[in-house]
C-alpha positions as CSV (number, residue, x, y, z in Angstrom):
1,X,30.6,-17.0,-9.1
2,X,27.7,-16.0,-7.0
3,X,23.8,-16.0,-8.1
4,X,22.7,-12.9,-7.5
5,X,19.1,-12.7,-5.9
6,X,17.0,-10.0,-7.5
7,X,15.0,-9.4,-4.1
8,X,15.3,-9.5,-0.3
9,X,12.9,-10.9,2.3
10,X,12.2,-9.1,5.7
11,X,10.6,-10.9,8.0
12,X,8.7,-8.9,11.1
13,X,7.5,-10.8,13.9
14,X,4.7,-8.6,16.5
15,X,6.5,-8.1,19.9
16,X,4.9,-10.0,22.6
17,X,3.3,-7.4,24.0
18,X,-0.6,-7.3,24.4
19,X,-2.8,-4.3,22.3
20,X,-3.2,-0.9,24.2
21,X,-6.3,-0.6,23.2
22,X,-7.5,-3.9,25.5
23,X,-5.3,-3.4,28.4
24,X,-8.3,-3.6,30.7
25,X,-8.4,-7.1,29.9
26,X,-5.7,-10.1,30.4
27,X,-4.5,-11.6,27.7
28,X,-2.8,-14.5,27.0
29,X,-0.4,-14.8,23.7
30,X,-1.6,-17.7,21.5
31,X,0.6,-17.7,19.0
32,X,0.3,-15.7,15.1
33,X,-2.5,-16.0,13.0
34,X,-1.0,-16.6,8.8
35,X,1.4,-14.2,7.3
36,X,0.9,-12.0,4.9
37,X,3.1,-11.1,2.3
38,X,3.6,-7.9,0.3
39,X,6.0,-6.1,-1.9
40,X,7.4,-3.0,-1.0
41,X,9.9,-0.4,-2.8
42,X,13.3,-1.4,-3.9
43,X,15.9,-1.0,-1.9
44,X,19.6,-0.9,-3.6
45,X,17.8,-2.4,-7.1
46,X,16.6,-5.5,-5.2
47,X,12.5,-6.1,-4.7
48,X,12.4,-5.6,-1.5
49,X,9.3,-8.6,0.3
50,X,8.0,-8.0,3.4
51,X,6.5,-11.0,5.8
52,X,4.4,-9.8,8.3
53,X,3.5,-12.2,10.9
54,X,0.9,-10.5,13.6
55,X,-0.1,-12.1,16.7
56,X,-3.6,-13.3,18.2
57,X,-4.3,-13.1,21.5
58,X,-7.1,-14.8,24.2
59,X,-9.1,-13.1,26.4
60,X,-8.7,-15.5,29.7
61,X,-12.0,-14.5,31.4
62,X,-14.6,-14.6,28.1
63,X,-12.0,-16.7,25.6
64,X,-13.0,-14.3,23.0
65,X,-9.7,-14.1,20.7
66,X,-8.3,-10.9,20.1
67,X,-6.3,-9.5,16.9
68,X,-5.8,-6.4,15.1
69,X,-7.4,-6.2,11.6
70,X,-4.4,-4.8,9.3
71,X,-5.0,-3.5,5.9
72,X,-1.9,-3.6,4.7
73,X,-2.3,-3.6,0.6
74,X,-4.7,-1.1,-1.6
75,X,-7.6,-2.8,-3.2
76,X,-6.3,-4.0,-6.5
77,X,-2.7,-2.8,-5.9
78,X,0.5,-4.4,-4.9
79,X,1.3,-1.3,-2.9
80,X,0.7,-0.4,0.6
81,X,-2.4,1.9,0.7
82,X,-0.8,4.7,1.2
83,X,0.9,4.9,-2.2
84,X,-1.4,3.1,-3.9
């Protein structure tokens, strides 16, 4: 008999692709800053758990490293902000 899992785990990588918003500069991919986890609405009874891993980038000319800030849960939730 099989153990039934009572969630499922999505894991979502950032394409390789540099932010739009610094294409005037040239980045260079250096890898994915930690994951971040979250819950989000069931899907066929099961938890459904998201892992979100997002990528950092390095500005070539300045080194400045470059990542998008993404605020992902609602203060005090376990919901996305948008239905929290």
């Amino acid at each position: 008999m099989k153990k039934k899992t009572k969630f499922r785990t999505f894991t979502l990588k950032k394409k390789n692709t540099a932010p739009k918003e610094s294409s005037s500069l040239i980045l260079q991919s250096k890898g994915f800053v930690p994951e971040i986890a979250a819950d989000d609405f069931t899907l066929r009874r099961k938890t459904v758990k998201l892992h979100i891993k997002r990528r950092r980038w390095t500005d070539t000319q300045s080194g400045n490293i470059i990542q998008r800030d993404w605020i992902l849960i609602g203060k005090g939730t376990c919901m996305t902000q948008d239905f929290a």
